[in-house]
N, CA, C and O of each residue as an XYZ file, in Angstrom:
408
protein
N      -3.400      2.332     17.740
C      -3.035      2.533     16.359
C      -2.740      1.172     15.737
O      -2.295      0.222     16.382
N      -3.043      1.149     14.327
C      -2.501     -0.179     13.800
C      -1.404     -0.020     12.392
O      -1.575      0.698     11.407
N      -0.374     -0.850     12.657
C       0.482     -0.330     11.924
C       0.826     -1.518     10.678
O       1.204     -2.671     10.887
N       0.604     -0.947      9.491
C       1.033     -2.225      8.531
C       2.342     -2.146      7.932
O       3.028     -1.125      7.888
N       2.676     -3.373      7.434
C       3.953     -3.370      6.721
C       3.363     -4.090      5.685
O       2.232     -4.571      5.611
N       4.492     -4.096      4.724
C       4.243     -4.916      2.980
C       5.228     -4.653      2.149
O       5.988     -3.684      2.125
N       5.165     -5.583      1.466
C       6.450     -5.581      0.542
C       5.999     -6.213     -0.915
O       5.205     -7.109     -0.631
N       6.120     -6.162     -2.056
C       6.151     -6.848     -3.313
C       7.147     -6.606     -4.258
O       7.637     -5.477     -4.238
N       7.596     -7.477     -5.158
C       8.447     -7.667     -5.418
C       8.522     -7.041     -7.333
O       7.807     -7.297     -8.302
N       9.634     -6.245     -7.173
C       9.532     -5.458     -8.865
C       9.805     -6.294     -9.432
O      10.606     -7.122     -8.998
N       9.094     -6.408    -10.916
C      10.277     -7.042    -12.006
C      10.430     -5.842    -13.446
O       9.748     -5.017    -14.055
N      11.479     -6.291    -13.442
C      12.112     -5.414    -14.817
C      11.222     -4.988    -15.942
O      11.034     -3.826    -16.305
N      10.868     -5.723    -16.284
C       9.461     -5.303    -17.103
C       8.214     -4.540    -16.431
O       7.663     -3.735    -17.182
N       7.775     -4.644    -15.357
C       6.907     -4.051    -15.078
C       7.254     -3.069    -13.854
O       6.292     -2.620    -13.231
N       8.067     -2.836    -13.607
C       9.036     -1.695    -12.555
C       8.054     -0.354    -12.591
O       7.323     -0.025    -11.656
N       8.134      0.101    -13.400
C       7.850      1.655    -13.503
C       6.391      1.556    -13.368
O       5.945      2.306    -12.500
N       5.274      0.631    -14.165
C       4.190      0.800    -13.585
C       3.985      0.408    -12.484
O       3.049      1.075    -12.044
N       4.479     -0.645    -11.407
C       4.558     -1.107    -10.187
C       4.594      0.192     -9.254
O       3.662      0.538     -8.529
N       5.711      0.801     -9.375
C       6.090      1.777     -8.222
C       5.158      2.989     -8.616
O       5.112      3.805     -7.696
N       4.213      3.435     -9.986
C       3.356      4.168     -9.967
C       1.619      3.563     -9.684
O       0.687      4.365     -9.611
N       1.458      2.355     -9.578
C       0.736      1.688     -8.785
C       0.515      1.931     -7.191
O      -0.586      2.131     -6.677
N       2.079      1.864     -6.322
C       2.276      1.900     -5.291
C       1.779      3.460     -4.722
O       0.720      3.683     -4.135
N       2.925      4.546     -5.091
C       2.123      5.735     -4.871
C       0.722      6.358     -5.065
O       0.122      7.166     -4.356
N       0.375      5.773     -6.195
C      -1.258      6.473     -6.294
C      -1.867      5.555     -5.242
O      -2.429      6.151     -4.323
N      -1.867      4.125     -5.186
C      -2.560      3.422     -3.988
C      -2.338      4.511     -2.426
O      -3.255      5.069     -1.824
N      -1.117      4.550     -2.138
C      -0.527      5.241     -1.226
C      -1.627      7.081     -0.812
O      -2.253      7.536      0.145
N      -1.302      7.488     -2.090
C      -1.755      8.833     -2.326
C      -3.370      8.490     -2.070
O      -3.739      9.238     -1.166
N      -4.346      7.743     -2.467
C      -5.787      7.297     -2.669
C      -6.331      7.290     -0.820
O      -7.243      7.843     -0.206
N      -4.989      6.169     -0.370
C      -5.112      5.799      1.319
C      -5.390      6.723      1.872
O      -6.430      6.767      2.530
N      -4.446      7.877      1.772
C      -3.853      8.898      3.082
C      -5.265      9.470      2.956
O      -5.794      9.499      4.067
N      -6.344     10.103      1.635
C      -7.375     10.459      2.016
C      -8.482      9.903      2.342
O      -9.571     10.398      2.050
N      -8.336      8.778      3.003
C      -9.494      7.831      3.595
C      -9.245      8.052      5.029
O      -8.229      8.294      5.681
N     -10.794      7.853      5.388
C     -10.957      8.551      6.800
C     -10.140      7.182      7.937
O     -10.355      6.015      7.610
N      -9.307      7.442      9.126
C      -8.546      7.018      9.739
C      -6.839      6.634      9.082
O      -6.026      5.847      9.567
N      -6.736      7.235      8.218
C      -5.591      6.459      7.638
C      -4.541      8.037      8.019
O      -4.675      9.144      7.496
N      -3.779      7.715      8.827
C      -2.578      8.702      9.658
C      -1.448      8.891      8.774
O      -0.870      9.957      8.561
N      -1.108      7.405      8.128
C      -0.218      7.789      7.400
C       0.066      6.327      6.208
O      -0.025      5.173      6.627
N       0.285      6.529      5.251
C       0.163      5.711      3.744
C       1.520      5.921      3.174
O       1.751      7.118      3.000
N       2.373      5.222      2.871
C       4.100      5.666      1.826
C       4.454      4.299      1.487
O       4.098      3.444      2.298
N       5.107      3.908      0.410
C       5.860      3.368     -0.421
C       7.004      4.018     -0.608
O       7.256      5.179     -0.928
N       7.780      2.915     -0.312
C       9.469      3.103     -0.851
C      10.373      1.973     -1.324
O      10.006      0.883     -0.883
N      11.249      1.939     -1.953
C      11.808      1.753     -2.559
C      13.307      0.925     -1.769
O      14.314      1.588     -1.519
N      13.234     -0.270     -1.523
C      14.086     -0.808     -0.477
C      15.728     -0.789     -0.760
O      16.280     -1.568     -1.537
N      16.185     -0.096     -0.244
C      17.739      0.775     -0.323
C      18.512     -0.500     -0.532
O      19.376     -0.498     -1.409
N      18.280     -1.689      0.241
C      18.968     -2.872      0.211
C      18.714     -3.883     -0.820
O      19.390     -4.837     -1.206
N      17.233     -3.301     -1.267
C      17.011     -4.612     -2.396
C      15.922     -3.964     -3.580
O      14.730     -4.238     -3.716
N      16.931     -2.828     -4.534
C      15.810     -1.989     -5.450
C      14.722     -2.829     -6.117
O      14.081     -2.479     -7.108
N      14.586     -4.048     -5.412
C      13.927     -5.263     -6.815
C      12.439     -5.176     -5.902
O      11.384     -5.655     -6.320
N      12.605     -4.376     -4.409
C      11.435     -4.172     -3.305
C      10.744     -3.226     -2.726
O      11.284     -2.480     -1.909
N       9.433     -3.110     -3.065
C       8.600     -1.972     -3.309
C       8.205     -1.834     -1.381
O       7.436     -2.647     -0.868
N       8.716     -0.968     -0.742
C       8.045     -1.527      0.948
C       6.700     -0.462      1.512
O       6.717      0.749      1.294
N       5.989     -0.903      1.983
C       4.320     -0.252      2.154
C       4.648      0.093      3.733
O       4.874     -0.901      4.422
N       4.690      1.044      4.226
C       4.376      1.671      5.799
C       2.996      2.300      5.998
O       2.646      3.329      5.421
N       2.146      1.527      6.959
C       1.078      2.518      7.068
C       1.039      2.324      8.293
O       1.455      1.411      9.005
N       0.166      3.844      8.612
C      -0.308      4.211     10.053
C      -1.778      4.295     10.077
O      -2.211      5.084      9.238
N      -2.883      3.571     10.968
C      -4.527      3.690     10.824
C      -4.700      3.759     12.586
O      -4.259      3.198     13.589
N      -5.632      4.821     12.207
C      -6.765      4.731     14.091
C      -7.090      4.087     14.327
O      -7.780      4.199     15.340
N      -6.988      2.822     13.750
C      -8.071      1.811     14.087
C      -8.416      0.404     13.055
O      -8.484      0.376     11.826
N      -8.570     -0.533     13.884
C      -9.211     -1.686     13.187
C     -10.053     -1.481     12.061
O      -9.773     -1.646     10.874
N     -11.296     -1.037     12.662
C     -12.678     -0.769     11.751
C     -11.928      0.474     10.699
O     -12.781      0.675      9.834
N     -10.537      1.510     10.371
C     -10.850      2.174      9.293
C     -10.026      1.282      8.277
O      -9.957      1.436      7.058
N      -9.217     -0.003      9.311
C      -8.379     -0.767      8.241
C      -9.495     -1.662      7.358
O      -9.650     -1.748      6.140
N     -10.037     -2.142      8.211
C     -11.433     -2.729      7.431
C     -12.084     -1.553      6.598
O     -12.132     -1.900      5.417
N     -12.539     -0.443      6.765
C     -13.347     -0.095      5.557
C     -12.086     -0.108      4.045
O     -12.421     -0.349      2.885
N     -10.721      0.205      4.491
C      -9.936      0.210      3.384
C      -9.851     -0.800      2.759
O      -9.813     -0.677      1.535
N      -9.806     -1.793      3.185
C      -9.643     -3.189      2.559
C     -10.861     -3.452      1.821
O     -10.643     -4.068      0.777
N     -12.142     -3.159      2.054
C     -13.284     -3.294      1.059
C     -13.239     -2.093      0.087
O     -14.049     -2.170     -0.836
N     -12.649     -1.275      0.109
C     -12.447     -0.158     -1.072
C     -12.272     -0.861     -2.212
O     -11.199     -1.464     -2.172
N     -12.867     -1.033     -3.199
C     -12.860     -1.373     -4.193
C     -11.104     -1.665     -5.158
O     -10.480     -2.548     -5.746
N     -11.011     -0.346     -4.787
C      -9.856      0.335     -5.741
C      -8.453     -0.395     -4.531
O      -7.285     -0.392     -4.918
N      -8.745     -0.825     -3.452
C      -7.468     -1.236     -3.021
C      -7.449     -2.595     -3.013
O      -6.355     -3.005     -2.625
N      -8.713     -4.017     -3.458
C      -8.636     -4.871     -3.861
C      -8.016     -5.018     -5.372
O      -7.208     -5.859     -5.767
N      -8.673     -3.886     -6.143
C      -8.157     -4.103     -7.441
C      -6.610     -3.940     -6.962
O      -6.107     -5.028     -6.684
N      -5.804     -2.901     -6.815
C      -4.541     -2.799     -6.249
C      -3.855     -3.859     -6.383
O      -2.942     -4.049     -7.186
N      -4.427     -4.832     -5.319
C      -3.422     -5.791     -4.340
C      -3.726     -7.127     -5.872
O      -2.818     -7.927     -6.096
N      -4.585     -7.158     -6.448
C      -4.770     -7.918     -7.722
C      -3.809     -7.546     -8.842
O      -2.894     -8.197     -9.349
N      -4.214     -6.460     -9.062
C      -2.955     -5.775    -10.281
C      -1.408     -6.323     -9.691
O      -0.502     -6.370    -10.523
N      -1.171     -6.644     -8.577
C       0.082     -6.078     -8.178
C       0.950     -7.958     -7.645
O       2.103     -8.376     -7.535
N      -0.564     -8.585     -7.450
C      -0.309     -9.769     -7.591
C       0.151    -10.578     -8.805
O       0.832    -11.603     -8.833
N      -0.427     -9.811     -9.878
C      -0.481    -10.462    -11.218
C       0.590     -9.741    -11.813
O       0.740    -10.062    -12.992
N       1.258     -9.015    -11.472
C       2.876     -8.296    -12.103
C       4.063     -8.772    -11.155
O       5.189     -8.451    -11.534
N       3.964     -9.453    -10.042
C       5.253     -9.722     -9.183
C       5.129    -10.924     -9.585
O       4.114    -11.558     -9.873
N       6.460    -11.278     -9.595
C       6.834    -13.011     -9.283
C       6.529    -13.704     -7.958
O       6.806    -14.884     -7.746
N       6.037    -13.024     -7.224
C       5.800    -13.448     -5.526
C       4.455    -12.817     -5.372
O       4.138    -11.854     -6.070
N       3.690    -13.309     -4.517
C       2.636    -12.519     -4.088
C       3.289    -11.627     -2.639
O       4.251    -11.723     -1.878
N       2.189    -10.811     -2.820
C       2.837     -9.592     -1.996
C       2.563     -9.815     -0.378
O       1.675    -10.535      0.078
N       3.452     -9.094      0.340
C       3.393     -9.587      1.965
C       3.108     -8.862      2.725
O       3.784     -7.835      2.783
N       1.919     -9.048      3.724
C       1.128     -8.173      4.615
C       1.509     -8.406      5.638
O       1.550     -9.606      5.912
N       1.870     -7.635      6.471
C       1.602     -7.957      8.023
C       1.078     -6.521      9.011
O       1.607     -5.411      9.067
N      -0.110     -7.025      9.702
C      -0.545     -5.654     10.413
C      -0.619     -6.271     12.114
O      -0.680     -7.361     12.683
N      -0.575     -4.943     12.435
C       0.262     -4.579     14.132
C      -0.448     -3.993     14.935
O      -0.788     -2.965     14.349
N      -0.975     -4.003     16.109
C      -1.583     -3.065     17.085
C      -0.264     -2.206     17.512
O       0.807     -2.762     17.757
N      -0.402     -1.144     17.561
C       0.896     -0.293     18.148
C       0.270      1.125     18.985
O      -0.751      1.805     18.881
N       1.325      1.139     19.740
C       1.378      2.331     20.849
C       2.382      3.026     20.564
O       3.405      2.390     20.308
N       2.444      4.445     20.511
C       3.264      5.156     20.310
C       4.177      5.460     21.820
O       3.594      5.896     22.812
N       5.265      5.243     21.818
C       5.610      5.200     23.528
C       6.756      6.443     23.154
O       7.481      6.701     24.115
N       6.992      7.136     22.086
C       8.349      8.305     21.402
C       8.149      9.355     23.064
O       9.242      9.778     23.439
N       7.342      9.631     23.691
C       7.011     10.578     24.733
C       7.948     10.095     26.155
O       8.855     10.600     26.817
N       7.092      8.724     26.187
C       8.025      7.638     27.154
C       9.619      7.403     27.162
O      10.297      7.173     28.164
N      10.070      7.509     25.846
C      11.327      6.735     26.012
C      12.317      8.405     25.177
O      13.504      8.296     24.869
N      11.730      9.423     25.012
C      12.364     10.508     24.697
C      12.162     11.746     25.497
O      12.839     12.768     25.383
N      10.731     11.484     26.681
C      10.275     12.373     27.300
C      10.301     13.647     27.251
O       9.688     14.310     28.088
């Protein structure tokens, strides 16, 4: 499994379209083929931080997402409304919840 994280940063002026940016991106993901799981939230510690959790089968369906048209435009729109550019980081992961909860 590959697991991403992300974060971008709200500003006051553009808040409300930001975080309806985030969900429809979110909502668009989950029905693309390999994508397990897609959410945006809202960082409890720092409301000024939009945070991205995703779950994918695989390398190759993170790659077809990233050429999706609509999730380059995304990460553009979303560049050009934060004061920061936004922060990716993706993960190979194993689910071990069986292992360590048996």
């Amino acid at each position: 499994m590959i697991l991403i994280t992300g974060h971008v940063i709200l500003t006051p002026e553009h808040r409300e379209r930001m975080i309806a940016l985030g969900a429809e991106h979110s909502a668009r993901s989950r029905a693309e083929p390999g994508c397990l799981a897609h959410n945006c939230h809202i960082d409890n510690e720092d409301p000024a931080r939009l945070v991205f959790v995703e779950e994918w089968e695989s390398i190759d369906s993170v790659r077809t997402h990233f050429a999706v048209p609509a999730s380059g435009a995304f990460v553009a729109e979303m560049r050009a409304l934060s004061p920061q550019p936004p922060v990716i980081r993706i993960y190979t992961a194993e689910d071990v919840t069986a292992k360590l909860m048996g």
